[in-house]
N, C-alpha and C positions, 0 to 999 in steps of 0.2 A: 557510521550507519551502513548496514547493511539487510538485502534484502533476501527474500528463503533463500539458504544454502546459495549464495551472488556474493563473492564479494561486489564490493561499489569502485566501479570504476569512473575516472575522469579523464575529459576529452578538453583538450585546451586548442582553440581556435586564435592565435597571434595575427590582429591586423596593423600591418606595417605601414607606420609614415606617419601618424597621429590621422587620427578618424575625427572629420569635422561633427566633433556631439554634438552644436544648436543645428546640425540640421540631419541630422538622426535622429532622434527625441527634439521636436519640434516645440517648441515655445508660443504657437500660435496667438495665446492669451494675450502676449507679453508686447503690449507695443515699442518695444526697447530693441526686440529682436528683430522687425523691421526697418526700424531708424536705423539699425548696422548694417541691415542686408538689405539696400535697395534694390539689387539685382540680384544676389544670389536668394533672398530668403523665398521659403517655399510659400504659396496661394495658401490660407488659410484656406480653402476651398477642395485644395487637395490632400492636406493631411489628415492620416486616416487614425481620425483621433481616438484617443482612452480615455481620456475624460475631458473637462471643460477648460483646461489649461494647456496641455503638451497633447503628443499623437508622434505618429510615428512618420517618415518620408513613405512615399506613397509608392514607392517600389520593393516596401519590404514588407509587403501582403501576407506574403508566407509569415514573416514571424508576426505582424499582428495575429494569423490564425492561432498561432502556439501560444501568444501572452493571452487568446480571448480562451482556450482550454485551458489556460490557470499553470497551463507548464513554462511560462517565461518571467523572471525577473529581471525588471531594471534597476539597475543602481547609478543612482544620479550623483552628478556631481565626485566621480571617484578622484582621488588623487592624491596627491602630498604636499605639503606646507615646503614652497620652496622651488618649486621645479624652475629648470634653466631651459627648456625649450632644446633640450640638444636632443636630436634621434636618441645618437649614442649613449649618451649618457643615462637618460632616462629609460632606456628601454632596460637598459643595466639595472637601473633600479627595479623599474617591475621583475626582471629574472632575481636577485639578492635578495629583495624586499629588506634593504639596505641605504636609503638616501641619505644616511649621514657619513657613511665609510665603502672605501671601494673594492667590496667584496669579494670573493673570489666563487664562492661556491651557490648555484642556485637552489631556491626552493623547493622545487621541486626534485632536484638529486638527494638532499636533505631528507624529503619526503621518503623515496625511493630507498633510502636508506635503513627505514624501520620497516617500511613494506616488507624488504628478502635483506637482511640485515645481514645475511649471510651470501648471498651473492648465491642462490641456488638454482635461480630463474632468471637468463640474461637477456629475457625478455618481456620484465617486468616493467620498465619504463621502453615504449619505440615512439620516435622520431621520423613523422613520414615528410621528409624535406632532404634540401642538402646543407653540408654542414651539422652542427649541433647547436640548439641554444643554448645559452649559458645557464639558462634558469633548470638545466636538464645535469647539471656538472657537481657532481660534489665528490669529495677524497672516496677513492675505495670502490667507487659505483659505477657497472657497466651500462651504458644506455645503445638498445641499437639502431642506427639511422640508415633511412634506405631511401631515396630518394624517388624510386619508381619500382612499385609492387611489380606491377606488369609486364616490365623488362627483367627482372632480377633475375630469373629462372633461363634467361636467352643468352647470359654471356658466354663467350667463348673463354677457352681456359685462359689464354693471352690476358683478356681484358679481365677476365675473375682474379687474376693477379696483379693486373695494375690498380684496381677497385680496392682490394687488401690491403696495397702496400699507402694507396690516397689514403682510407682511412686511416691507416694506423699514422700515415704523416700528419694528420689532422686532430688526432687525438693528444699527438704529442704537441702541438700547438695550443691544444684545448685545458690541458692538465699540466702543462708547464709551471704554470702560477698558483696551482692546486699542493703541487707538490715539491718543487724545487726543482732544479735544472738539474743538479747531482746525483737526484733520484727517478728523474720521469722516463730512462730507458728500462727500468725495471719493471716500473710503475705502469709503464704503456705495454709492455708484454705481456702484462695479465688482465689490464684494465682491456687495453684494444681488443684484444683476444680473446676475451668474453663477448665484447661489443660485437664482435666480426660471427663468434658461435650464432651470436643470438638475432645476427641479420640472416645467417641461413638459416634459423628458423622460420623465419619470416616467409621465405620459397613454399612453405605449408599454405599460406591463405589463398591463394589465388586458385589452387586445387581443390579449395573445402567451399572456397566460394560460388554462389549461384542468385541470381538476385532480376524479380524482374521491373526492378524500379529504374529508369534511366536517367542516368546523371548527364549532367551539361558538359560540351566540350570544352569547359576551359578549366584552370590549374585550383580554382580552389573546391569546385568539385571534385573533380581528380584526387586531388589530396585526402579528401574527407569521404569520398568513395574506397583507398586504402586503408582509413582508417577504419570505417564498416569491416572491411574484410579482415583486418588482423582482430579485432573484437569478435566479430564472430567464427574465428578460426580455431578459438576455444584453447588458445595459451600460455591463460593465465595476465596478458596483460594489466595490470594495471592504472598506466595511465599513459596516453595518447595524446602526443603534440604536434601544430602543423600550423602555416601563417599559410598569409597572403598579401602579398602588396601592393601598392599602389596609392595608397591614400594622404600623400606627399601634396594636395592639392595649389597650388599656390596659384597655377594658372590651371584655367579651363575648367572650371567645377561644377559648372554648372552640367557638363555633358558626362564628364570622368565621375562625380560623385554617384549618381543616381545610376549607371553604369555596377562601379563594385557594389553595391547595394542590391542591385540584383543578381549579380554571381554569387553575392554570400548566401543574402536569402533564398535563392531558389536553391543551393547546394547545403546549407545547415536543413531547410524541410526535407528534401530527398534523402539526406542524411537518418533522420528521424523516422521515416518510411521504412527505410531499409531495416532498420534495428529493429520495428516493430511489423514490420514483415514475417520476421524472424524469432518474434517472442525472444528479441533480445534486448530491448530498452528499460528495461524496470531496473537495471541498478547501472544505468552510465549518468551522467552528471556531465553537461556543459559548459565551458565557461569563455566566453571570446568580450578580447578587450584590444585596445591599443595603447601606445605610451604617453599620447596626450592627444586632447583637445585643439581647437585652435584657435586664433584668435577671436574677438567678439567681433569687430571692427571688418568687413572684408578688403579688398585689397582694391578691388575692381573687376578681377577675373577671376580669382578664389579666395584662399586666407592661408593667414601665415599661422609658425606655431604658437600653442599655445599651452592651458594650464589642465584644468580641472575638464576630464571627458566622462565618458560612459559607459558600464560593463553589463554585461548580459549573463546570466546564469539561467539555461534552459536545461529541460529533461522533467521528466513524471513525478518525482521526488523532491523539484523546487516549488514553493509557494511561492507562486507566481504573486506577480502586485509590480508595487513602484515602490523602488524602496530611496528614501535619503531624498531631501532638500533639492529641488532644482535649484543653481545657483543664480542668484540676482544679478543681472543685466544692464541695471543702471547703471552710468558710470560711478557715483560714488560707491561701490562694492565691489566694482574691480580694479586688480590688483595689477597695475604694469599694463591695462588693458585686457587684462587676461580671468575669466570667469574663476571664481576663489574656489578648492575645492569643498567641500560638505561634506566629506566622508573617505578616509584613511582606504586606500586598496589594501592593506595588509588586515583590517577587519573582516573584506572579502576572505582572504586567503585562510586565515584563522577557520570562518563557518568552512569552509569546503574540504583543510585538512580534517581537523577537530570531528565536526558533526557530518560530514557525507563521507571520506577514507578511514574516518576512524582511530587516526595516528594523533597522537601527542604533537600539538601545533606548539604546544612552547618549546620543544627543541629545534624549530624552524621559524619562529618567529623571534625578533631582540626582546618581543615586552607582549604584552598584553595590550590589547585592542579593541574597540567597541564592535560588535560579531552580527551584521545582519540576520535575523533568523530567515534565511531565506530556504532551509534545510526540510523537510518535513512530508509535504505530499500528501495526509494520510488522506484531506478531503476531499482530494481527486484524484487517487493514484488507480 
């Protein structure tokens, strides 16, 4: 889907550490949800609710505003048949969209793939972080990552040479398992060195940029404030990735939780600002998730991991709603302790390539998937 003469872009927002979803999407109704969380669960009095059931933590104002304009969907209960609670492991699967084999190549590089098939644009997928996610990796595909817009332009030649040679060592760490070890110094000479063209193009946005909306001083505004500036720096990106971490809660959650929750929400609204400040938000597309849930049960001072979480898909073009099953909270319907999920994340993934980029999701997906129509807009775009 695309909008006049727009292609459609998508902005992936990665929250790191499993994001506790019963108290994000609040269960207030649910007297189950306080028999787990004698200390942790939130005052039904302050959740700032959507209907007679669930509401949202009451520091994430901002996106109640966006889910009550019709531009935010939730999808409840996301996740897969299975999950082991490992960071690692699991967050490898959301990058794969893979939990039965250990992939090598992400979705989104797969993506990236039919986007510029041809490799004409090496800054059709950017990475504003450090490192690369794997869900960014696939055979053939340059992606460029740049860790800080703001600096990139101040190196000295010393250090623009150490910068060069980190990433290209980094690449060949990243595309080693992509391609074979007998092949990846070839493979990293044209792959890296695309990736490294299309981080100096990146030196463009800070120049084209002008913005009087003010971002928060911490990192996941920051991050998502680069991301504004490479989208509207008008080259051609196509799609925009960037985490944030911290949501590892096990201890102190009650202060740590309600905390990230406000760095995100106030930096995804000013996000949203910016774009349509700009008469540039009518064809970018949202989507921020984490790799799991956590447990029903808390611990004492936070919760450990767990199963089935919660994803968000905002922007002008999603029918906004609640989408998918809250998952049941009595203990007989959880699994291991762990809330069951109700809806496949690679269903997400199907609507957002499929119906918002436009691309052929069966070549990035194993199989066919039940496809939230969260896609459309037209009654409130």
């Amino acid at each position: 889907m695309a909008t006049a003469q727009k292609d459609p872009v998508l902005v992936v927002l990665q929250l790191n550490g499993g994001n506790d979803y019963m108290n994000t999407v609040v269960p207030f109704n649910d007297p189950h949800y306080y028999d787990n969380r004698p200390k942790l669960g939130v005052d039904e009095g302050d959740v700032l609710k959507l209907d007679g059931e669930v509401g949202l933590h009451p520091t994430m104002g901002p996106l109640r505003d966006l889910y009550e304009d019709g531009d935010m969907a939730i999808l409840n209960g996301i996740g897969w048949a299975g999950s082991n609670r490992s960071h690692f492991r699991c967050m490898d699967i959301w990058h794969t969209a893979e939990p039965d084999l250990f992939a090598t190549e992400g979705w989104l590089g797969k993506a990236t793939s039919q986007l510029d098939p041809n490799g004409e644009n090496p800054v059709t997928t950017v990475n504003i972080g450090h490192g690369l996610p794997r869900a960014l990796v696939a055979n053939g595909v340059s992606v460029a990552s740049v860790a800080d817009i703001g600096a990139y332009g101040l190196l000295t030649a010393v250090e623009e040479a150490q910068r060069r040679q980190r990433m290209l060592d980094h690449f060949a760490k990243m595309y080693a398992p992509v391609s074979g070890r007998g092949a990846v110094v070839d493979y990293v000479a044209q792959t890296g060195m695309d990736a490294l063209n299309g981080a100096d193009m990146i030196k463009l946005a800070p120049k084209r940029y002008k913005s009087q909306v003010e971002y928060a001083s911490n990192p996941v505004a920051k991050n998502l404030r680069d991301v504004a500036q490479v989208h509207l720096a008008g080259l051609g990106t196509r799609i925009l990735y960037t985490e944030y971490g911290g949501f590892d809660t096990h201890a102190a959650q009650a202060t740590a939780h309600p905390k990230l929750w406000t760095d995100v929400s106030t930096a995804v609204a000013d996000f949203w600002d910016d774009l349509r400040a700009h008469d540039a938000a009518d064809n970018v597309t949202m989507l921020v998730f984490s790799e799991f849930g956590r447990r029903v049960k808390e611990n004492g001072g936070g919760t450990d991991h767990g199963a089935a979480g919660v994803a968000f898909a905002i922007g002008p073009n999603v029918n906004g709603g609640i989408y998918g099953d809250y998952p049941e909270i009595r203990s007989e319907a959880l699994v291991d302790g762990d809330l069951a999920p109700t809806q496949d994340f690679r269903g997400l993934y199907s609507t957002l390539l499929g119906d918002w980029m436009g691309i052929d999701e069966r070549e990035v997906m194993p199989r066919e998937f039940e496809k939230p129509a969260i896609i459309g807009g037209a009654a409130h775009a």
